[in-house]
N, C-alpha and C positions, 0 to 999 in steps of 0.2 A: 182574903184577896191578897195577891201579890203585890210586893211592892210597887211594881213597874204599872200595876191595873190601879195602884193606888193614886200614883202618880197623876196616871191619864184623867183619872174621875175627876182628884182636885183640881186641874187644869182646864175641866170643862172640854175633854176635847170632842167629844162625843155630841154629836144631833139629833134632833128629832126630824125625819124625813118627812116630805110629801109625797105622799102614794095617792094617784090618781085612774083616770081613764084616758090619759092625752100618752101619746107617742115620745116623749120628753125623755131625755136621760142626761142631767144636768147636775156634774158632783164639782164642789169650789173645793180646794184644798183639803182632798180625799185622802186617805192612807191606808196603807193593809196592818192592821189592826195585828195580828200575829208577830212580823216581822219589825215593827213597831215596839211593841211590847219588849222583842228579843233583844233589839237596841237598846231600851231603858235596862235591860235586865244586868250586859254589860257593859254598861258607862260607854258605847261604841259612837254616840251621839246622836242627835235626834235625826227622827224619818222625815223625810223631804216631799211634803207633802204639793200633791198634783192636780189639779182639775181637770175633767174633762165632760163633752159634750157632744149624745149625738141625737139628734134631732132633725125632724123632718123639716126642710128651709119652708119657714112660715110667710117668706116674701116681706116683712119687716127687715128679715135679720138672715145673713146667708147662715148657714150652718150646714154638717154635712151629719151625714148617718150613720158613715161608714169610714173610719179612721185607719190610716196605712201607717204604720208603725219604725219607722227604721231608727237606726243608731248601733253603735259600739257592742259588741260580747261584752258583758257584764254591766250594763250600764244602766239598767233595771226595765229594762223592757219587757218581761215577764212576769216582773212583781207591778207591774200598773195594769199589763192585762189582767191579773189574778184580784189586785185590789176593788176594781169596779165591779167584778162579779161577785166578789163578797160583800159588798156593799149594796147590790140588788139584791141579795139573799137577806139579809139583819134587813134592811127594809120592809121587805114584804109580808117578814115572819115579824111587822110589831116591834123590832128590836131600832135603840139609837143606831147611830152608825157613825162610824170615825170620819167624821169631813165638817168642813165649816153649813155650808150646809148641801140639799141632796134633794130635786125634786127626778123624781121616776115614775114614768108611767107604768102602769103594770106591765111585768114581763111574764105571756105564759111560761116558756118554756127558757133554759138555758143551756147553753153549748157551748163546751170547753174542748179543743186541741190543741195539748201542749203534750211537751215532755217529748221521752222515748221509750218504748216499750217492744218487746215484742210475745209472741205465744206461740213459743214453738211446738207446745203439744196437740194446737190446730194447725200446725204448717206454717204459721202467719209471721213473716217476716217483720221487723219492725216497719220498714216501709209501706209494706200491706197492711198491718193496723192502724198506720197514718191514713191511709186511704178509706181504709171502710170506715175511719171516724168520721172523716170529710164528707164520704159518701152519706151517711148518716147526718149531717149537717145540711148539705145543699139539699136532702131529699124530703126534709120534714120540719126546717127552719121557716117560722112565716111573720109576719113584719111586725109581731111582738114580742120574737124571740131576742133575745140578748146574745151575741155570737163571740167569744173570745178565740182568737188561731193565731199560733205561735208557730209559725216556723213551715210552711207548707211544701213540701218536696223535696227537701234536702236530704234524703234519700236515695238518691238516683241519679241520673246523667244530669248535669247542668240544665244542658236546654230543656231536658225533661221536665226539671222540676219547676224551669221559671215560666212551660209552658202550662204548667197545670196550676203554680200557683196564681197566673194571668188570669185563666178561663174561672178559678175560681171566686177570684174580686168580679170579674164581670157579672157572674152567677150570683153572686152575694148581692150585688147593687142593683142590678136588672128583673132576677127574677124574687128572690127572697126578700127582697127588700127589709131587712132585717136592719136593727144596731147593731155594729159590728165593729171591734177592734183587729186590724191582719199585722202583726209583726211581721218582720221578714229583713234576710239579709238581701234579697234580689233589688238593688237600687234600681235596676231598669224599670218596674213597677210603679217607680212613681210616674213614669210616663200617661200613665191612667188617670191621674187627675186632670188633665188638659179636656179630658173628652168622657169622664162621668162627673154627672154636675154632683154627684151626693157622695164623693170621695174626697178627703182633706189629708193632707200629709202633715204626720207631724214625726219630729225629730228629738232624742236622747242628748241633750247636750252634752258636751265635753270641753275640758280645755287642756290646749296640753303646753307643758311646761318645762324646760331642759329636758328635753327627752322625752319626759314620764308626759302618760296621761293621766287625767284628773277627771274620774266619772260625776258629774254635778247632781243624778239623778232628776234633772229637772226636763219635764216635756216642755216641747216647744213647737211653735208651726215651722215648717219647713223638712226639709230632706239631710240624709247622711251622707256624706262622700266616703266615708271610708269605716271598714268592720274592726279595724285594730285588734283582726285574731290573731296576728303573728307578738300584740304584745301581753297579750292574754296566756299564751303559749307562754312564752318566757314569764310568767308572773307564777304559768302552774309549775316552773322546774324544766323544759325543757332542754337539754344539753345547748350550750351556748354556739357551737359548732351550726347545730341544726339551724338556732335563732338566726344566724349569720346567713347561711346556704338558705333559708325559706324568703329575707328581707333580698337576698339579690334575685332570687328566681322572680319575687312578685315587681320588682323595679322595672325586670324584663318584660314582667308581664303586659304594666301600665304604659310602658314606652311602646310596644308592640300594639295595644291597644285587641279586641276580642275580635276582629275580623281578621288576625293572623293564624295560622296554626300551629297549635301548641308543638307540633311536629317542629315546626320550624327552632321553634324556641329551645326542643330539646339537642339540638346541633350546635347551636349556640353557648348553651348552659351543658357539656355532655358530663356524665353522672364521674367520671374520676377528677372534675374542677373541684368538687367538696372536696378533696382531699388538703388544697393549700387552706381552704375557707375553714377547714377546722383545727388546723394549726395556726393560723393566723388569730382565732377565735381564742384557743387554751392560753398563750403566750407568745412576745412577739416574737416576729419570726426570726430566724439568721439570715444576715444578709452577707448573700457570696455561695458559694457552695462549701458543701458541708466539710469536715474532714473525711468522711467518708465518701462521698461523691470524689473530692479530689484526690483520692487514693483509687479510685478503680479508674477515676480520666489518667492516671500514667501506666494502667495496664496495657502492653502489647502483647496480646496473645500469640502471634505468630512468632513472636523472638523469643519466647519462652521456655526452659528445659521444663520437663515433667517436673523436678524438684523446686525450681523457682514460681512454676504455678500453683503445687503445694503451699510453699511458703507465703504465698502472696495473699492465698484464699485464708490463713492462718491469724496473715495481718489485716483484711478486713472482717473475718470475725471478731476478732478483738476490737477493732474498732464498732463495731456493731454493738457489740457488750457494753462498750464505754458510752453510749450516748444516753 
């Protein structure tokens, strides 16, 4: 046994679940046991451990079935969808399970879409194997299935995708009536908890602090205002220029609000403005014109001999060389 599995044992952190016949899917301070592990392995600090619940509202106690997902890029929105499905799995199959404790109804089946993939030796776009997974979910999920979906539509034209990833919560809650977790960047979606009574929004915390953010890993009730993928970007190395030119496009964006057209915005924002935004980005800027700018503002072409136009283009190259 590895250290880090040695750890967990002495620690106690492991449970013995209840597997039943009730609709129930009830985990108190649940973890993904892999990534978990991989933290103990490099002193990186402990996993941030999460509950969650979905359950048919028994009229005691509201509860929802069906849980909308939002928060931050990178802020482990994908490792609690994946954690609770590991943990209906070590369940079922007899096995403790990493959470305080864990009552589950049986799940026949489970459905997982995440990731990105695609298969191009059947034609299959990654977009299209997003679909026919989905398709494969809405078509044969039934209200004992476990549903995990990470990211629905983003594939495709905006409206496209927050039209399909809409119909698909509806689909999910109305017809499948399934336990389902839907991550997703589309905040318009939470609009759907107003008017499905078995949808619950919960949110990735964050906090953010001079600047930086600070992902807390911790779920929470409530919704996300903003996806902080432009600081995610600059965390993977993006040229700081870019970092610059993408924080003013989406400023425009928020001030213009989605009922403007991005047309408009492009007249506004037109593509040779990057040019000062990435010199302004690398180091700051000079202020005044250049010496080169103020050598070609005392050219007069018209009073010029051929030899003095020579000589002139001579001395802006050189100036050109020198900066």
């Amino acid at each position: 046994m590895s250290s880090a599995l040695a750890e967990l044992a002495e620690r106690r952190a492991y449970s013995r679940p209840v597997v039943d016949g009730s609709l129930v899917f009830r985990i108190a301070r649940g973890r993904h046991p892999v990534v978990e592990a991989a933290l103990l392995e490099n002193a990186s600090g402990p996993f941030t451990a999460n509950g969650c619940e979905l359950s048919p509202d028994d009229g005691a106690q509201k509860t929802a079935r069906l849980w909308l997902v939002t928060g931050p890029n990178m802020a482990g929105k994908s490792t609690f969808l994946r954690q609770n499905a590991l943990i209906a799995i070590l369940a079922q199959m007899g096995s403790f399970v990493p959470a305080e404790t864990a009552h589950i109804g049986i799940v026949d089946r489970l459905f997982s879409r995440v990731g990105a993939a695609d298969d191009l030796a059947r034609g299959r776009s990654t977009f299209m194997v997003e679909m026919v997974e989905t398709a494969a979910i809405l078509n044969r999920a039934g209200n004992r299935a476990l549903v995990i979906l990470d990211e629905i539509g983003r594939g495709t034209a905006t409206f496209d995708g927050l039209s399909i990833a809409w119909a698909t919560i509806e689909n999910l809650h109305a017809v499948n009536r399934c336990r389902a977790l839907f991550a997703t960047h589309y905040h318009e979606l939470t609009a759907l908890a107003a008017k499905l009574d078995g949808l619950a929004c919960h949110t990735m915390r964050v906090k953010e602090w001079q600047g930086d953010v600070i992902f807390l890993h911790e779920v929470a009730p409530g919704t996300a205002d903003r996806s902080y993928g432009i600081h995610v970007a600059q965390l993977a190395g993006l040229p700081r220029a870019v970092i610059a030119r993408a924080t003013e496009v989406l400023a425009a964006l928020e001030k213009r609000g989605q009922s403007d057209s991005v047309a408009k915005l492009a007249d506004d924002l037109p593509l040779f403005s990057a040019t000062p935004v990435r010199s302004a980005a690398v180091g700051a800027a000079p202020q005044g014109p250049s010496p080169l700018e103020a050598a070609l503002a005392e050219i007069v072409p018209d009073e010029m001999t051929p030899r003095e136009a020579l000589d002139a283009l001579y001395r802006l190259r050189a100036l050109l060389a020198a900066k």
